[in-house]
VORO-272627 format. One record per residue (C-alpha): residue in three letters; y, x, z. Coordinates in steps of 0.1 Angstrom, whole numbers, padded with zeros to 4 digits, always signed. Example, Ala and Ser with C-alpha at 12.3 -4.5 7.8 and 13.67 -1.06 7.14 Angstrom:
VORO-272627
ALA-0045+0123+0078;SER-0011+0137+0071;
END
This chain:
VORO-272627
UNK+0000+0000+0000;UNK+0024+0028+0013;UNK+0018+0044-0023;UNK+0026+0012-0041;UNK+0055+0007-0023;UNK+0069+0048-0035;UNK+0056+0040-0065;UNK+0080+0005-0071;UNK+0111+0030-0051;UNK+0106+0055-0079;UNK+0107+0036-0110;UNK+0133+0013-0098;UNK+0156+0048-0088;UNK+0142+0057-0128;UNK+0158+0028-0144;UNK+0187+0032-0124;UNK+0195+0061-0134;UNK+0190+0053-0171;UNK+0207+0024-0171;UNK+0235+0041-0152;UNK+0269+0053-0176;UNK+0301+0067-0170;UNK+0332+0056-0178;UNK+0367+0071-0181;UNK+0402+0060-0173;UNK+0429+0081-0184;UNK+0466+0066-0171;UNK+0502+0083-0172;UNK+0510+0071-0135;UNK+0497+0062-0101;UNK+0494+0026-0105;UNK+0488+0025-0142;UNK+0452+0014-0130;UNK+0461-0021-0126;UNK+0463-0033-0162;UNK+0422-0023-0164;UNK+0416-0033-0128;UNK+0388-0061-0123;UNK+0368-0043-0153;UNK+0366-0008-0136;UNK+0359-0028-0103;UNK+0334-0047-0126;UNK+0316-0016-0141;UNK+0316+0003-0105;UNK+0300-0027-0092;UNK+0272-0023-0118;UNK+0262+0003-0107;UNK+0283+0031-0129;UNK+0304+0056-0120;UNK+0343+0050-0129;UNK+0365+0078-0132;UNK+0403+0072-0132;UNK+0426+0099-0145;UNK+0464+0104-0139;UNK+0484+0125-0155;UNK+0517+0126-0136;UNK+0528+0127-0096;UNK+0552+0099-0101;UNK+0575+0117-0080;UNK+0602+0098-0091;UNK+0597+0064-0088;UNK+0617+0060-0056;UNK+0627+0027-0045;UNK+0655+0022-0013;UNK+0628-0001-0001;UNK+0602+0019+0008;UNK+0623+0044+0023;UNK+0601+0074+0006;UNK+0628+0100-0018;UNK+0621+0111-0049;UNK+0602+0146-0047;UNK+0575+0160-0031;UNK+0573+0134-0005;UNK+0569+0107-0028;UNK+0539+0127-0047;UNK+0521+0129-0017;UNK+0527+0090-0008;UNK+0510+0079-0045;UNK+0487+0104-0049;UNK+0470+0088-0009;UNK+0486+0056-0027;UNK+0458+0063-0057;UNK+0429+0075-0034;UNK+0436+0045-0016;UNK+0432+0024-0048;UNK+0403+0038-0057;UNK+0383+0030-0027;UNK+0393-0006-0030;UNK+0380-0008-0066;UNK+0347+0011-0054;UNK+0354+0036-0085;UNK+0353+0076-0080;UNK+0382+0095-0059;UNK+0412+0100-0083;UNK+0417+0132-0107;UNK+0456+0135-0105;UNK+0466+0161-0135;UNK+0499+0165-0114;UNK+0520+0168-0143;UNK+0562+0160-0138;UNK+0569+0125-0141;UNK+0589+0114-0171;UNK+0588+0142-0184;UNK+0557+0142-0211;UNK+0577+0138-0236;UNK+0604+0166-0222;UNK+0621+0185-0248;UNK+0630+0213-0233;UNK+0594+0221-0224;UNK+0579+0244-0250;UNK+0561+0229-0280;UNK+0550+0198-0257;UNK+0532+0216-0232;UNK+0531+0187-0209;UNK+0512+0164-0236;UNK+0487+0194-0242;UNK+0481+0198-0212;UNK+0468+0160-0208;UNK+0451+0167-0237;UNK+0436+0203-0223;UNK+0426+0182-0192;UNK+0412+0152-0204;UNK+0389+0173-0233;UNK+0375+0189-0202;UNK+0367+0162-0180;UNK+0348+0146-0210;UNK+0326+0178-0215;UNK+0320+0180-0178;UNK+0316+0135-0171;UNK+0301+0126-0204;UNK+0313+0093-0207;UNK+0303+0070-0224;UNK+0334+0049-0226;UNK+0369+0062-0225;UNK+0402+0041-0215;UNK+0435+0047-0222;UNK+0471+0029-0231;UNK+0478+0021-0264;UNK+0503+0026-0289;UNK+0529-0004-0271;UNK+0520+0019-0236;UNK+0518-0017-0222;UNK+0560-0028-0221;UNK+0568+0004-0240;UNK+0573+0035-0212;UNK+0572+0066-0231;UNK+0544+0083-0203;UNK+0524+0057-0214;UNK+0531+0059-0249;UNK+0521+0099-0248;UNK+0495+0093-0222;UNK+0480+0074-0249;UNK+0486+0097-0277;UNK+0472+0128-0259;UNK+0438+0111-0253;UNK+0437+0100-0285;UNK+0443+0135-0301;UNK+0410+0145-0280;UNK+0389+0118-0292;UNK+0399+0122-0324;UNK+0387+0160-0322;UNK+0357+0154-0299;UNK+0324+0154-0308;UNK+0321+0131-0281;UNK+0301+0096-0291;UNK+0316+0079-0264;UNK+0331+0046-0273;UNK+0368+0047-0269;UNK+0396+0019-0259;UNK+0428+0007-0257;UNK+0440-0018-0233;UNK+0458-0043-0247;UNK+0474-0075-0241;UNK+0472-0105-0268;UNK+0505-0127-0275;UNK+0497-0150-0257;UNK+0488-0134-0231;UNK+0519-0114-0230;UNK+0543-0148-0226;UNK+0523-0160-0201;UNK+0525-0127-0181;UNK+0561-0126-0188;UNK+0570-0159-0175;UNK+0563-0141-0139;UNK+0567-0108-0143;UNK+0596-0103-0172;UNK+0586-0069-0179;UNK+0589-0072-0222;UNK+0553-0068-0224;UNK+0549-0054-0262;UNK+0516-0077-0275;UNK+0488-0064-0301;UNK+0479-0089-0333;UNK+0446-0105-0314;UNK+0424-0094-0347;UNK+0428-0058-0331;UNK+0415-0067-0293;UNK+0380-0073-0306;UNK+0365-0066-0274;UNK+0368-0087-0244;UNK+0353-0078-0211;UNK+0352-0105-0181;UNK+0351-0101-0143;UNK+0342-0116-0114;UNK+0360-0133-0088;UNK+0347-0104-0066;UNK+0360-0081-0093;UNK+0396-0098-0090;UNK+0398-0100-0056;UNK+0394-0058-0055;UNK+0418-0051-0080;UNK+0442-0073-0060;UNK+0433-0050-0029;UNK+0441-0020-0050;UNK+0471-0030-0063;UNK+0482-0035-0027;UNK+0476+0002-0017;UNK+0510+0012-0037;UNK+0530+0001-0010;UNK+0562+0029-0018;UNK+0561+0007-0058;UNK+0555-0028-0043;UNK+0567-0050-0017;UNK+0543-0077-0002;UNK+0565-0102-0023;UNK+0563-0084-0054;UNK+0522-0076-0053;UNK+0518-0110-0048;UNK+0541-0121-0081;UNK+0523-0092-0097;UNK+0488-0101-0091;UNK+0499-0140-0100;UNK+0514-0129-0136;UNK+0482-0108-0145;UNK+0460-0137-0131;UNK+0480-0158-0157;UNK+0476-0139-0187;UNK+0443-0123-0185;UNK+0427-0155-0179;UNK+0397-0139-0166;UNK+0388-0117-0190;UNK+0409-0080-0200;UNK+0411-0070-0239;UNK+0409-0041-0251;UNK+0415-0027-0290;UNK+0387-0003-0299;UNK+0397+0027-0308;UNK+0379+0039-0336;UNK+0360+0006-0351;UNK+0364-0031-0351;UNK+0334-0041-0335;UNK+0335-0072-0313;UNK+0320-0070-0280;UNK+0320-0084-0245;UNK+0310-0050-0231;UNK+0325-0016-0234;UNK+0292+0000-0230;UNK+0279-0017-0261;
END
């Protein structure tokens, strides 16, 4: 009986394991991780391990409110902000790139060492994870910030030039979606044409509820007041289910393993 017993414990730890994949998140800023929040919640819960990337500090996105200046100070606040973040969503600690904020796009930096160096970055952790799904923003960088914008760009310049056959994704956010998001949180949300967003991934209400946990770990970006209108404008537009634009194919799916 005993050896029965090892016997089912080993073969269920062997399917586990092959069934198991790895996906990666690559952001521009602490917080970024909320636009893709339920789904990496959802895949963690599966049983995968989810890697979230940041590129910058976000040292200065200081708000009176918070009481927190602009600096070193701050950087240390988001990056425990992050951590934080990712416990809640039950995903892998956060890789923080620690690159200046606002300033990927910096001109005076020498022949764009800041986007490289996402790009340097992000090429490694893929030969060292082996994903088999990466994340990223898209062109619109969600309501247009230029971190996100390059973010995107950077990550796309590696999977472009990666052998790599991880599948790779943009998230996105229909037109629809975008007014409805909008009407809460007035943010310009920049839409894609719905025949781009060809996959669609759903999520629990389990898978909701820890994204909404994580979003309310960035306490120096968010008041209590504005998490909750946050959380409420997101609930409206995704309508229980995130889009995302693949990246290199038009293939329609409801999983980004697939």
């Amino acid at each position: 009986m005993r050896n029965l017993v090892m016997l089912v414990l080993l073969a269920t730890a062997s399917v586990s394991a092959q069934t198991s994949r790895t996906i990666l998140a690559v952001f521009a800023h602490p917080d970024d991780e909320t636009v893709a929040g339920p789904v990496l919640a959802r895949y963690a819960r599966e049983g995968n391990k989810v890697y979230l990337a940041i590129a910058t500090k976000g040292e200065k996105g200081a708000n009176e409110r918070a009481g927190i200046p602009a600096g070193d100070a701050l950087a240390k606040a988001r990056s425990e902000e992050a951590a934080c973040a990712c416990r809640q969503l039950g995903i892998e600690p956060p890789v923080l790139l620690g690159l200046n904020d606002g300033e990927m796009g910096a001109i005076s930096n020498p022949l764009g060492r800041n986007i490289q160096e996402v790009a340097d970055r992000v090429a490694k952790l893929i030969s060292e994870l082996h994903p088999s799904a990466v994340i990223t923003w898209g062109a619109d960088g969600g309501y247009g910030h230029p971190d996100h914008r390059l973010v995107g760009d950077a990550v796309t310049q590696v999977m472009q030039a990666s052998k790599s056959d991880a599948k790779f994704y943009y998230v996105g956010f229909s037109p629809g979606q975008t007014e409805l998001v909008d009407k809460i949180w007035p943010m310009k949300w920049h839409p894609t044409d719905p025949a781009y967003l060809t996959v669609r991934v759903s999520f629990s209400k389990a898978d909701l509820a820890a994204s909404r946990r994580a979003l309310e770990c960035h306490k120096s970006q968010f008041s209590p007041e504005e998490v909750k209108k946050l959380e409420e404008a997101l609930d409206n537009g995704w309508q229980q289910a995130i889009l995302f634009r693949p990246g290199f194919s038009g293939q329609s799916s409801e999983d980004l393993l697939k």
